[in-house]
BALO-990516 format. One line per field, with one value per atom (N, C-alpha, C): atom name; residue number from 1; x, y, z. Coordinates in nm, 3 decimals, padded with zeros to 5 digits. Each point is the difference from the previous one (the first is absolute). Layout:
# residues N
atome <- CA_...
num <- NUM_...
u <- X_...
v <- Y_...
w <- Z_...
***
This chain:
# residues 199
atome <- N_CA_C_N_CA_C_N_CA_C_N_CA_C_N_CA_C_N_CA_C_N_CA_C_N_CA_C_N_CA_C_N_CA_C_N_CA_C_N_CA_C_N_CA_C_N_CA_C_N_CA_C_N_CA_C_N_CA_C_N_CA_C_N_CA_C_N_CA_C_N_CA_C_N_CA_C_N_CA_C_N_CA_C_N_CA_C_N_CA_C_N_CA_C_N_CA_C_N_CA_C_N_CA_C_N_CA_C_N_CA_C_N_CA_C_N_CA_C_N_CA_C_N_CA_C_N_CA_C_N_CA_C_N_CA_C_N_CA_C_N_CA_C_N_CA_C_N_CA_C_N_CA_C_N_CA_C_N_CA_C_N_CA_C_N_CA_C_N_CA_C_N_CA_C_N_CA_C_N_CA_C_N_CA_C_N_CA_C_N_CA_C_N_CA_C_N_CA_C_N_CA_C_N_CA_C_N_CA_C_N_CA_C_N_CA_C_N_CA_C_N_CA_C_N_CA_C_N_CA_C_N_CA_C_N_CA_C_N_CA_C_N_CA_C_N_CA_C_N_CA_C_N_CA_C_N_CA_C_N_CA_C_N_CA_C_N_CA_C_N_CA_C_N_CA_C_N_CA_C_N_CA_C_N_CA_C_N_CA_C_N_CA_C_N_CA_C_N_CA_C_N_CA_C_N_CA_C_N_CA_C_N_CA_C_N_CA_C_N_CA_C_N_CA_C_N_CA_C_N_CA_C_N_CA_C_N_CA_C_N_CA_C_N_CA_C_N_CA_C_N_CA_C_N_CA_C_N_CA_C_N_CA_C_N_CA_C_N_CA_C_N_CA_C_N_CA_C_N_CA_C_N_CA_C_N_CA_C_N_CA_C_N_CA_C_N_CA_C_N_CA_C_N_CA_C_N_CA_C_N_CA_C_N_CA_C_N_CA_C_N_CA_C_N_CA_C_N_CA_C_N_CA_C_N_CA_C_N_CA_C_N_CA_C_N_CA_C_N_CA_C_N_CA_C_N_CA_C_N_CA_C_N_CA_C_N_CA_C_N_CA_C_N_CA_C_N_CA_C_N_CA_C_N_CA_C_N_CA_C_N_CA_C_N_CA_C_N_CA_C_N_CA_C_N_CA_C_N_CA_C_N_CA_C_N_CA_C_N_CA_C_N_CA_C_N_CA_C_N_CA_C_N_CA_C_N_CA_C_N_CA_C_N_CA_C_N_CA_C_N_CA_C_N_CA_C_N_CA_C_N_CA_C_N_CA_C_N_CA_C_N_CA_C_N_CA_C_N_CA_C_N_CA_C_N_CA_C_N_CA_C_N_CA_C_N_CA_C_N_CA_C_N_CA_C_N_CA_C_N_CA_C_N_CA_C_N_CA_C_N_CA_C_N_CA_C_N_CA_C_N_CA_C_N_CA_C_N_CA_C_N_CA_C_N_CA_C_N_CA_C_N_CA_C_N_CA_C_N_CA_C_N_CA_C_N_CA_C_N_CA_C_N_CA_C_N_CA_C_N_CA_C_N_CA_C_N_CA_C_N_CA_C_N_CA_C
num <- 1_1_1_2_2_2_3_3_3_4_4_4_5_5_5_6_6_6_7_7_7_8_8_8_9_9_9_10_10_10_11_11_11_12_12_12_13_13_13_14_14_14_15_15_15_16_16_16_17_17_17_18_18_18_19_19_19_20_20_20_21_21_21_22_22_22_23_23_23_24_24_24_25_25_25_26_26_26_27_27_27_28_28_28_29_29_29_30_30_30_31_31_31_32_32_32_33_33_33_34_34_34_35_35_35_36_36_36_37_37_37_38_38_38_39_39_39_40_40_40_41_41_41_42_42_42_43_43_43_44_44_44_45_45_45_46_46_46_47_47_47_48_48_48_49_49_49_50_50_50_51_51_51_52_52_52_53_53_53_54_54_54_55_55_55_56_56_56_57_57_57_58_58_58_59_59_59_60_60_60_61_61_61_62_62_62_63_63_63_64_64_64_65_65_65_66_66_66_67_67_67_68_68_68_69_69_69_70_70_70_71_71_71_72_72_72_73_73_73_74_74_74_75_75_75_76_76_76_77_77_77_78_78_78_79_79_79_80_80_80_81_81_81_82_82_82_83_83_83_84_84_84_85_85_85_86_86_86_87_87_87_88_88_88_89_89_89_90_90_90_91_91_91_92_92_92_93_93_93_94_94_94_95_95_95_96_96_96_97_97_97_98_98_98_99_99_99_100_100_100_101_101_101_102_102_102_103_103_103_104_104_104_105_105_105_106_106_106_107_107_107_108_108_108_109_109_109_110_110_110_111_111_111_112_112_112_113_113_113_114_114_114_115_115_115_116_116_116_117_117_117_118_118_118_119_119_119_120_120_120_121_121_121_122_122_122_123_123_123_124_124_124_125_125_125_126_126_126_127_127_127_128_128_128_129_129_129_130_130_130_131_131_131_132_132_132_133_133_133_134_134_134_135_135_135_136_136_136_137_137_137_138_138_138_139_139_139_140_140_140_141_141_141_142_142_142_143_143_143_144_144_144_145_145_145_146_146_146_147_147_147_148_148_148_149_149_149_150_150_150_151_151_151_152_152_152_153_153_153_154_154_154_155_155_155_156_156_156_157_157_157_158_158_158_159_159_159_160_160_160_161_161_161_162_162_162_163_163_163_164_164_164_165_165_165_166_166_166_167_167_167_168_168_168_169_169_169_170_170_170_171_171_171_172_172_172_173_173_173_174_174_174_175_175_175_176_176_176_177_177_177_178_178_178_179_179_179_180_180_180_181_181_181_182_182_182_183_183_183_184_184_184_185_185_185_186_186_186_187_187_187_188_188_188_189_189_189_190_190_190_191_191_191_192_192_192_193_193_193_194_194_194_195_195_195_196_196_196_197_197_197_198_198_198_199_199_199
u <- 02.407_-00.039_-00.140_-00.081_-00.156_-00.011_-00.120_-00.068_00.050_00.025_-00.024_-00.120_-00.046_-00.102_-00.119_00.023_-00.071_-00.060_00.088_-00.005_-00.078_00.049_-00.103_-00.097_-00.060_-00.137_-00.100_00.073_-00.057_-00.020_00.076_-00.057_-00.086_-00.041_-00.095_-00.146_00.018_-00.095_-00.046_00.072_-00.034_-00.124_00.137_-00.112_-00.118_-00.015_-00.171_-00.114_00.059_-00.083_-00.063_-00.120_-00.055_00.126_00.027_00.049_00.155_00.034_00.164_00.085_00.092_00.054_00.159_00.082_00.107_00.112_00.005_00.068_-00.050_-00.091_-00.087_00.011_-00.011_00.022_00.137_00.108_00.148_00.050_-00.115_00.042_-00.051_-00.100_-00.082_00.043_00.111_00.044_00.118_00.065_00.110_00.007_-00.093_-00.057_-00.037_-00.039_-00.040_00.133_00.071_00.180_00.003_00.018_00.070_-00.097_-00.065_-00.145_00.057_00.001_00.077_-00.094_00.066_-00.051_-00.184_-00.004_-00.141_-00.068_00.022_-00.073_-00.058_00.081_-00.003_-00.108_00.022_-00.063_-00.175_-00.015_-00.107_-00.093_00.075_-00.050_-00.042_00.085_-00.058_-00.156_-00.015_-00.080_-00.089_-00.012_-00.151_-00.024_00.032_-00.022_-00.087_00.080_-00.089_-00.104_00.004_-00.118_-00.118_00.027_-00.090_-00.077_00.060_-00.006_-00.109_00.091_-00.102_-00.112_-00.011_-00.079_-00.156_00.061_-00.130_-00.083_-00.121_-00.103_-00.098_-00.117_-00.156_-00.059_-00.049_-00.105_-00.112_-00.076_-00.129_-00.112_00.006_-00.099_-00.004_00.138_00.021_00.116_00.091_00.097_00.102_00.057_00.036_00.182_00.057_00.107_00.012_00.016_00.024_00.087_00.003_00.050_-00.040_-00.169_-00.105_-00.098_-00.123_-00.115_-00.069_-00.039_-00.065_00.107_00.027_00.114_-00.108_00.160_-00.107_-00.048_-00.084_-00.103_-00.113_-00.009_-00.142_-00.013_00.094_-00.053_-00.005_00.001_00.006_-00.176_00.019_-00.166_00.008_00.123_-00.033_-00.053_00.000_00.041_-00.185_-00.018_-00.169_-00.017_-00.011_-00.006_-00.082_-00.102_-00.074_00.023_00.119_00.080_00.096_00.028_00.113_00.032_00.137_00.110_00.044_-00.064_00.122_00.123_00.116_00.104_00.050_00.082_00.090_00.046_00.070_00.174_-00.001_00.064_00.058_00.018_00.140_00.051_-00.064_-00.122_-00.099_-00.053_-00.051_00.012_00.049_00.132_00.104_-00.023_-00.017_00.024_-00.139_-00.129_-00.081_-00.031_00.133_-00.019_00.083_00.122_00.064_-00.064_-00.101_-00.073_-00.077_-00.052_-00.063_-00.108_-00.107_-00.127_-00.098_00.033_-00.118_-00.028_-00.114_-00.036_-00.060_-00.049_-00.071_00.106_-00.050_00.087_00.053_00.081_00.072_-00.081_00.019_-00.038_00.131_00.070_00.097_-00.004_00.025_-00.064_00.151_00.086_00.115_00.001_-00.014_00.007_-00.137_00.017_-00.092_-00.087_-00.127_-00.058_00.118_00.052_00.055_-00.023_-00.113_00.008_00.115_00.065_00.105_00.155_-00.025_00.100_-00.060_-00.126_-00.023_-00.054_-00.049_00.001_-00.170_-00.093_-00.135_-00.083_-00.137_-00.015_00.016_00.006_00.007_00.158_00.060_00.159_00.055_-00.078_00.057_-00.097_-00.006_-00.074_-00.149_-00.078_-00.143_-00.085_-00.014_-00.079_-00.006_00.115_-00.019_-00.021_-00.028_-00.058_-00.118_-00.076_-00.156_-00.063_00.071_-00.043_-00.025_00.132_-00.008_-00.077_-00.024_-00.139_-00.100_-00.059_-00.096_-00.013_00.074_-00.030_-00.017_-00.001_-00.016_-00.088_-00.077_-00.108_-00.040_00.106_00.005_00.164_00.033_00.148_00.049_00.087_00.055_00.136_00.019_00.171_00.036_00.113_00.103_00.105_-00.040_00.077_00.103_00.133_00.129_00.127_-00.056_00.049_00.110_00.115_00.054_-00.082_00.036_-00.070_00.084_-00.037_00.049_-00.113_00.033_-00.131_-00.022_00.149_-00.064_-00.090_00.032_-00.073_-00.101_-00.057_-00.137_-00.088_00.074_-00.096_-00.026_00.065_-00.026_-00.118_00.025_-00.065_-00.176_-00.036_-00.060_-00.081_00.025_-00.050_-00.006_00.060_-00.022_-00.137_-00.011_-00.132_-00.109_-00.021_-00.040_-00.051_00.095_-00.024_-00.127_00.018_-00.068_-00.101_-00.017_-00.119_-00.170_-00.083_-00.130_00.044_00.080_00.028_00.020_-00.040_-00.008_00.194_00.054_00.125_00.026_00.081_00.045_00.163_00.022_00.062_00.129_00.061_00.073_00.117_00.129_00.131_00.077_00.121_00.087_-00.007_-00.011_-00.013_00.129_-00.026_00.121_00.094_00.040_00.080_00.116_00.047_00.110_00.038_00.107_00.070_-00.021_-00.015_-00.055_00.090_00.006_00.079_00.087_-00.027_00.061_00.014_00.048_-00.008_-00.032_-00.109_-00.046_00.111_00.094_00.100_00.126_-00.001_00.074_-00.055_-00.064_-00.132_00.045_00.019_00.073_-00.144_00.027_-00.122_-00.105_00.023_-00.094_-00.064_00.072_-00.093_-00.107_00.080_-00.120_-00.122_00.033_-00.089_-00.137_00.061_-00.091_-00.085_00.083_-00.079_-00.112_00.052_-00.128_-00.077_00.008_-00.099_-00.099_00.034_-00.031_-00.082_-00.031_-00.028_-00.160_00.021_-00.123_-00.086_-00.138_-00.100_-00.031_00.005_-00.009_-00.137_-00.035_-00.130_-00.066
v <- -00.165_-00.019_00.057_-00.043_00.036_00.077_00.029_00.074_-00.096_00.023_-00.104_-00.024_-00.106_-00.092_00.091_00.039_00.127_00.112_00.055_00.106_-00.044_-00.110_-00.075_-00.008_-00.077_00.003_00.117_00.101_00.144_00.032_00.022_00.008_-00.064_-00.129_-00.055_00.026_00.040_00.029_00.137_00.086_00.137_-00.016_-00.124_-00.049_-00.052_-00.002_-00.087_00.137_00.077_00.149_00.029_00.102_00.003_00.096_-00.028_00.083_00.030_-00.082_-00.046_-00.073_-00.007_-00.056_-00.075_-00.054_00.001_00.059_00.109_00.138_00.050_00.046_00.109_-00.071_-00.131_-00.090_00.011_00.009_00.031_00.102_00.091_00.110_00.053_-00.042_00.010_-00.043_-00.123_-00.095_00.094_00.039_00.067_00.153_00.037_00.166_-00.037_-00.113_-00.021_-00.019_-00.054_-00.033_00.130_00.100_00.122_00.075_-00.028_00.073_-00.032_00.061_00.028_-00.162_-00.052_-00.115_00.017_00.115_00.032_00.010_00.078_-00.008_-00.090_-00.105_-00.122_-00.116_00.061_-00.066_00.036_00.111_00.091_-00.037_-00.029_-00.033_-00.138_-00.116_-00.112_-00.052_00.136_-00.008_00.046_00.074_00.099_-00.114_-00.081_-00.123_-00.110_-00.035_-00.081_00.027_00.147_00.075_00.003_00.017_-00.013_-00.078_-00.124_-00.158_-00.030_-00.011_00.009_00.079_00.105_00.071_00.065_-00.006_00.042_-00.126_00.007_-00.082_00.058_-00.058_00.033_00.124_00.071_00.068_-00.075_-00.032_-00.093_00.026_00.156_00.040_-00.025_00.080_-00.032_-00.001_-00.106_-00.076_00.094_00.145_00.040_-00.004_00.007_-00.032_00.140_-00.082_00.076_-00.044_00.079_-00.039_00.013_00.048_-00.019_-00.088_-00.057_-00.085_00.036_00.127_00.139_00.108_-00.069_00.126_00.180_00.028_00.215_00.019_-00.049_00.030_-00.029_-00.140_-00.060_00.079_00.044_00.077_00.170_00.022_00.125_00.051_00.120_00.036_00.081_00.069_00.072_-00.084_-00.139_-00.095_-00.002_-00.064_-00.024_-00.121_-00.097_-00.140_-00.090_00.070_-00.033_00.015_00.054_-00.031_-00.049_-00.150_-00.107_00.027_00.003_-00.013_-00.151_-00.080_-00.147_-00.018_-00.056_00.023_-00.145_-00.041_-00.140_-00.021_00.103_-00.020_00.132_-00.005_00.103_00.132_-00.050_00.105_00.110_-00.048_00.069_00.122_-00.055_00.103_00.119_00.011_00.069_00.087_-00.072_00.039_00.142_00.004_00.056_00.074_00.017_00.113_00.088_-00.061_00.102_00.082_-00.050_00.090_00.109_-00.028_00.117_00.011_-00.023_00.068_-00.142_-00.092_-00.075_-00.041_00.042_-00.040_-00.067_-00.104_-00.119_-00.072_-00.166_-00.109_-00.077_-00.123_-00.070_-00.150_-00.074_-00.197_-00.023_-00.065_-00.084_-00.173_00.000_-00.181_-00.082_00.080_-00.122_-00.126_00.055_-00.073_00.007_-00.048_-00.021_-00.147_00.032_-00.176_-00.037_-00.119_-00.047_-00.183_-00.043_-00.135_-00.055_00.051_-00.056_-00.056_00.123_-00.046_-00.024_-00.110_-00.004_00.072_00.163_00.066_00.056_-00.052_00.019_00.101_00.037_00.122_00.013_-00.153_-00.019_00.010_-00.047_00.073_00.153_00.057_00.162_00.088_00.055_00.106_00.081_-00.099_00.023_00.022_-00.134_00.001_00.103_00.050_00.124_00.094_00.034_00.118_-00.044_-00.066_-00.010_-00.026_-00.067_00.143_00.064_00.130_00.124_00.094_-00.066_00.067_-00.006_-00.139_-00.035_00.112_00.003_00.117_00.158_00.024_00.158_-00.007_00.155_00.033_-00.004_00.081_00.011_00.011_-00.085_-00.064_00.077_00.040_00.016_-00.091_-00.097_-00.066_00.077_00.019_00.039_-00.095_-00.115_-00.092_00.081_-00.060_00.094_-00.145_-00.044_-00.171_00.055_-00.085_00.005_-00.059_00.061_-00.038_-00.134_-00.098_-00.125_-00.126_-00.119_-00.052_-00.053_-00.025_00.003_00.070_00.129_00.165_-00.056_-00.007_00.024_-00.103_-00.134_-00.106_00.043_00.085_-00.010_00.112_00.090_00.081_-00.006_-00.131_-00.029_-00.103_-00.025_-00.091_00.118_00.106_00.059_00.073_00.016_00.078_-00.112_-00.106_-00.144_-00.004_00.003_00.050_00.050_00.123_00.112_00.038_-00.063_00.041_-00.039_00.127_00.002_00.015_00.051_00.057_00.165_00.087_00.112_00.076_-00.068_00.065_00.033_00.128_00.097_-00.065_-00.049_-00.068_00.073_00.080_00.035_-00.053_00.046_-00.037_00.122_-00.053_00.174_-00.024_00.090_00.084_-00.110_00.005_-00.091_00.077_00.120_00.045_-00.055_-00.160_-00.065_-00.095_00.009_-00.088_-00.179_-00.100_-00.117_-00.093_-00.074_-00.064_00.096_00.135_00.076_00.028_-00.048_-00.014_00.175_-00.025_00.139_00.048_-00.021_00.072_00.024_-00.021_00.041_00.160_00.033_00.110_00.135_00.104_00.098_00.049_00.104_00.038_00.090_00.072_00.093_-00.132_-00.084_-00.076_-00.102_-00.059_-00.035_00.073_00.141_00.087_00.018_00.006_00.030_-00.136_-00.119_-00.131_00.021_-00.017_00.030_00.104_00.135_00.087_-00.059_-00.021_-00.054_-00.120_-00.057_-00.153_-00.011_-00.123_-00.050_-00.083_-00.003_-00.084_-00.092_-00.166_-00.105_-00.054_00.017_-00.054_00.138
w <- -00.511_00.141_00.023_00.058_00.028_00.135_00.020_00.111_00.085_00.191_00.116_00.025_00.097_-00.061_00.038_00.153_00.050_-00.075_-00.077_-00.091_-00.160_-00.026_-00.106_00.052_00.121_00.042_00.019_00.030_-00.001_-00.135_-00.087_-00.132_-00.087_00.082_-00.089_00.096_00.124_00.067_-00.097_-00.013_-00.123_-00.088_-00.017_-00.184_00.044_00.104_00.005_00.024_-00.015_-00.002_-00.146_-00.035_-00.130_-00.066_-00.149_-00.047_00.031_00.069_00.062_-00.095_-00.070_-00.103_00.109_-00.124_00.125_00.031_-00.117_00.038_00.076_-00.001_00.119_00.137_-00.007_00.152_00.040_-00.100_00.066_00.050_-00.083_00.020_00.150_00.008_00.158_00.112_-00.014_00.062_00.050_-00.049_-00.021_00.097_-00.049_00.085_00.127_00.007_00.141_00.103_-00.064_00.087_00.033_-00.061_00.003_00.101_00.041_00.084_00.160_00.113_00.131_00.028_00.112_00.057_00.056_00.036_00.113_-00.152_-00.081_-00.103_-00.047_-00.053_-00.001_00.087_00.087_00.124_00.018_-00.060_00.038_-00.100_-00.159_-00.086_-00.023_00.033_00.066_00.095_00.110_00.076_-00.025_-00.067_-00.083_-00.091_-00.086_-00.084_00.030_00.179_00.081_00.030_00.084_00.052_-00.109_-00.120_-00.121_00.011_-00.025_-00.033_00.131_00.141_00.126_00.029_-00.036_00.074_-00.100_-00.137_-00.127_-00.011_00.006_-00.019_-00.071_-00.024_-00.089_00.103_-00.080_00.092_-00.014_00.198_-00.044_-00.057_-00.050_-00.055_-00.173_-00.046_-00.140_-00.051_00.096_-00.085_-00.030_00.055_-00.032_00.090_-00.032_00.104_00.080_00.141_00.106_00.113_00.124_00.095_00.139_-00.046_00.090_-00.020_00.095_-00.065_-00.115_00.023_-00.118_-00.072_-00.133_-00.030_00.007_-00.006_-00.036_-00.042_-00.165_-00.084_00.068_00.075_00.024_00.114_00.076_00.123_-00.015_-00.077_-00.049_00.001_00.083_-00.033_-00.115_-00.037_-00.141_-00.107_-00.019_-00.093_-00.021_-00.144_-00.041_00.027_00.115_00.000_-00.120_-00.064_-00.117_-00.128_-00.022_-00.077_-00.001_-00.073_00.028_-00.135_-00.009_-00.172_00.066_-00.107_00.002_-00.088_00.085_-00.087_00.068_-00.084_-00.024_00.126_00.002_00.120_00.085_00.132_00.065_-00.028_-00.152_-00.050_-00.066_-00.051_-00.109_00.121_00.136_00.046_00.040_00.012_-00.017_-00.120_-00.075_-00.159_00.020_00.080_-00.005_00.099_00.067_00.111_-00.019_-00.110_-00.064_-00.067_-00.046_-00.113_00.072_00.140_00.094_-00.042_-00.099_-00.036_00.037_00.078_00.039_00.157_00.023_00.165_00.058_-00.119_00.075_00.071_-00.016_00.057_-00.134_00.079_-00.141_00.062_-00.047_00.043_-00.122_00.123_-00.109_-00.028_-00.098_-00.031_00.039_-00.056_00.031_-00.100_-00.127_-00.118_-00.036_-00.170_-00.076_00.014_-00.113_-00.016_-00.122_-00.001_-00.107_-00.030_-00.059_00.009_-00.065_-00.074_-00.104_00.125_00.112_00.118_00.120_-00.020_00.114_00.097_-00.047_00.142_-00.045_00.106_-00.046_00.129_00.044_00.026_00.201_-00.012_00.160_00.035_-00.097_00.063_-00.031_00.023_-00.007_00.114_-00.025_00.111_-00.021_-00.038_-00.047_00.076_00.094_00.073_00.119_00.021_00.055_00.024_-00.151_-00.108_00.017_-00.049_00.017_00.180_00.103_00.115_00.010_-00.019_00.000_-00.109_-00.087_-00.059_00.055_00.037_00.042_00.126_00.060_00.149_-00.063_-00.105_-00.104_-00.015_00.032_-00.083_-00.162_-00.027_-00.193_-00.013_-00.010_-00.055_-00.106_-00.049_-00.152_00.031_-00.104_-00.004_-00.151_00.052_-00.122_-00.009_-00.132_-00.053_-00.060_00.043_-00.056_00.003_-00.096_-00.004_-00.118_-00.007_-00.174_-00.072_-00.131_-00.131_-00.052_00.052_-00.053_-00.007_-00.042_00.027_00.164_00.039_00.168_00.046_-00.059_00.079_-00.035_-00.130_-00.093_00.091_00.009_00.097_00.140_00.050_00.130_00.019_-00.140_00.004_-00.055_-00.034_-00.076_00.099_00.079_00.123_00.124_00.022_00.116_-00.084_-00.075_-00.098_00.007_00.009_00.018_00.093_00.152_00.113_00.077_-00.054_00.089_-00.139_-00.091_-00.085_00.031_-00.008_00.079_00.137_00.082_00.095_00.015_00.084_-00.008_-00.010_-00.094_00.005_-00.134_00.038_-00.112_-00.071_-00.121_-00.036_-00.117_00.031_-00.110_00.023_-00.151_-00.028_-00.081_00.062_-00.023_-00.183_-00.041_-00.150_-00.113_-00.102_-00.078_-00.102_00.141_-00.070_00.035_00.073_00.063_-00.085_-00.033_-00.095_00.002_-00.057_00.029_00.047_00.120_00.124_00.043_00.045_00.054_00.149_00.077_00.125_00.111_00.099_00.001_00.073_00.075_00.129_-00.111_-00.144_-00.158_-00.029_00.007_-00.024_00.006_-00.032_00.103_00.003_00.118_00.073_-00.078_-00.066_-00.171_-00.038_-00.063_-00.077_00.098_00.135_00.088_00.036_00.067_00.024_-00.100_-00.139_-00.113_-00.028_00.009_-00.052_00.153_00.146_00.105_-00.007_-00.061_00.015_-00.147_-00.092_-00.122_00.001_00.149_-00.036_-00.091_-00.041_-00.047_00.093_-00.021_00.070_-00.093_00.118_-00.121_00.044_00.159_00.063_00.045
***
């Protein structure tokens, strides 16, 4: 006899999570029954609220739930120093680490011609704005080491070359297609204090 249909559908909703198998989805499926109704309920609505209410920051792409997330409005923050990173999460990944105070620009994917995805569908052009309005820029490329990374990284260097910007990339002490929000925070910290200058 199988799951009800309800209860099957919840478990495959699981599995559409990273790293969710379909034990771990039954098992999730399962803990959740046993959880008081409001619980239940509460947890549902924080899901939505997610979904509804997180958007881009219009400055740099960073998810928020204001126009300007807290980094960009932050006066502690070095606005002239931008770390570019892939995704959301990477940011996370670098505030855990605590030792950096610039800003982030998030692209929201790589260049990849092999899938289609080239420099106008990601979050470029937004980045070269916000340089453009800097006195003396430094970006800290903090791309994975893959060949997505390497191209995107290899055209944002393309970019802004013969332009007054300071061009480095976190150190290679990071394992190769290693995703940065994977990282624990020692070895991030060390690859950003460590970086190299490529422009």
């Amino acid at each position: 006899m199988g799951y009800p249909t309800c209860l099957n559908d919840l478990i495959n909703y699981f599995r559409k999570l990273p790293g969710i198998g379909e034990k771990s989805a039954e098992r999730m499926a399962l803990s959740l029954l046993e959880l008081p109704k409001e619980d239940v309920d509460n947890f549902a609505k924080s899901m939505v609220e997610c979904k509804d209410i997180l958007h881009p920051c219009s400055i740099c792409g960073h998810i928020t739930d204001k126009e300007v997330c807290d980094i960009c409005s932050s006066s502690s923050r070095n606005p002239s120093v931008i770390c570019i990173l892939e995704d959301y999460k990477s940011v996370f990944a670098f505030e855990k680490a605590g030792n950096y105070n610039g800003t982030y620009h998030v692209l929201n994917g790589l260049i990849s011609p092999i899938d289609d995805v080239n420099p106008e569908d990601i979050n470029i052009a937004s980045l070269v704005k916000r340089v453009e309005s800097l006195d003396h820029p430094e970006l800290i490329i903090a791309l994975k080491s893959t060949i997505e990374g390497e191209t995107t990284t290899l055209y944002l260097k393309k970019i802004f070359e013969g332009k007054n910007v300071e061009i480095s990339r976190l150190s290679y002490g990071i394992p190769m297609g290693t995703e940065i929000d994977y990282l624990d925070e020692i070895t991030l910290g060390r690859a950003l204090s460590d970086r190299k200058k490529i422009s």
